[in-house]
C-alpha positions in Angstrom: -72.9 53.3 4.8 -73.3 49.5 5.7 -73.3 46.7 3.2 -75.4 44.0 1.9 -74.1 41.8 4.5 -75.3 43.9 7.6 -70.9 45.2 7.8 -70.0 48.5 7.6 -67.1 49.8 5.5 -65.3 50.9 9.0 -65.3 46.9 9.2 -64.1 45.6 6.2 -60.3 45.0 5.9 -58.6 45.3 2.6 -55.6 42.6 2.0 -53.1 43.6 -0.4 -50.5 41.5 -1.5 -47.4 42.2 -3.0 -44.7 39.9 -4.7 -41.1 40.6 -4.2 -39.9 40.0 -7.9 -36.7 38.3 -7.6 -34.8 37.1 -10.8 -33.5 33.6 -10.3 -29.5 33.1 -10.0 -27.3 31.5 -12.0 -26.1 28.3 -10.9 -22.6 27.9 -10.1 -20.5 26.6 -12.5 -17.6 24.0 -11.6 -14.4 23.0 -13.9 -13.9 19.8 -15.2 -10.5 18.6 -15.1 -9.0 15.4 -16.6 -5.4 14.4 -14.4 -2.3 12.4 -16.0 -1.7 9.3 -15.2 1.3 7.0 -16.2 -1.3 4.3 -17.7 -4.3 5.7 -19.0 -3.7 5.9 -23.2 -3.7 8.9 -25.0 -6.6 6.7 -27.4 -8.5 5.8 -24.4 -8.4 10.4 -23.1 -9.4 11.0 -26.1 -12.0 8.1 -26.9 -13.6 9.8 -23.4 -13.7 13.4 -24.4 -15.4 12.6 -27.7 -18.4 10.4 -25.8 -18.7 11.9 -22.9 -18.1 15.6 -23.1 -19.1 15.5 -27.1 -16.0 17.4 -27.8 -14.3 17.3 -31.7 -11.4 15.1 -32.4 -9.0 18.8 -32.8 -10.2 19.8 -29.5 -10.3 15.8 -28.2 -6.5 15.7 -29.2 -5.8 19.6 -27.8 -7.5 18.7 -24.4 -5.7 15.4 -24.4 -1.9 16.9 -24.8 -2.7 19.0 -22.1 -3.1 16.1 -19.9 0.0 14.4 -21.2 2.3 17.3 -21.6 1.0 20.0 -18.1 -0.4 17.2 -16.2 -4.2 18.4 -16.5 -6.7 19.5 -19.2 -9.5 20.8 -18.7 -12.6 19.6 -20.0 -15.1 22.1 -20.1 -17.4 24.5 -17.4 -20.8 22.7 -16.3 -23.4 23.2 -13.5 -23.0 21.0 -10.4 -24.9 18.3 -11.0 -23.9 17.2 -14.9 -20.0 18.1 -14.0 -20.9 15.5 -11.3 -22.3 12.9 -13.7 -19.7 13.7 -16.3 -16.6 12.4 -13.5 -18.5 9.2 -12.9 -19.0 8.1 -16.3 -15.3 8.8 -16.8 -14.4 6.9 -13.2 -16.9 4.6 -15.0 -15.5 3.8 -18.2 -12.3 4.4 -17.1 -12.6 1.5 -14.4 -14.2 -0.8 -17.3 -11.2 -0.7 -19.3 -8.5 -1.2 -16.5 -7.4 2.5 -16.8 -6.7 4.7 -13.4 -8.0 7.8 -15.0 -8.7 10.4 -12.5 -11.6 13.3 -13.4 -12.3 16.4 -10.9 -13.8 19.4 -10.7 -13.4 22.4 -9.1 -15.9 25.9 -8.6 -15.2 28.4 -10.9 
């Protein structure tokens, strides 16, 4: 049997393609942690958890005598990149008003 074209069937190659369907991962989420300090005040912890991480002033105040009382509090879990922006505004502010506070994170 030949085809319009002068080819044969015998000469025709078929291309098939098939897609792999792979469901995106999750991100990785890291743990924000605010660390105490002997100079940072409680006013100023808790001024930053209400503007930066848009937390209540009951879970401000919670968050903020973990700090003073354990040494750490931690904020909240966030992907990479906005835990990373969240610690510089903090080293940000912090460093605006005279204060030492220190913000990390760690994988969860």
């Amino acid at each position: 049997m030949s085809s319009m074209n002068g080819q044969t069937d015998s000469d025709t190659t078929i291309v098939t393609q098939t897609e792999d369907h792979v469901e995106p991962a999750e991100p990785d989420e890291y743990r924000v942690i605010l660390l105490n300090d002997d100079f940072t005040t409680m006013e100023f912890v808790i001024s930053v958890l209400m503007t930066i991480f848009h937390k209540s002033l009951p879970e401000a105040s919670k968050i903020m005598l973990d700090v003073h009382r354990k040494g750490k509090g931690v904020v909240g879990e966030y992907t990479y990149d906005i835990a990373a922006t969240k610690i510089n505004q903090v080293h940000l502010l912090a460093r605006q008003m005279g204060f030492p506070l220190k913000c990390v994170m760690e994988k969860v």
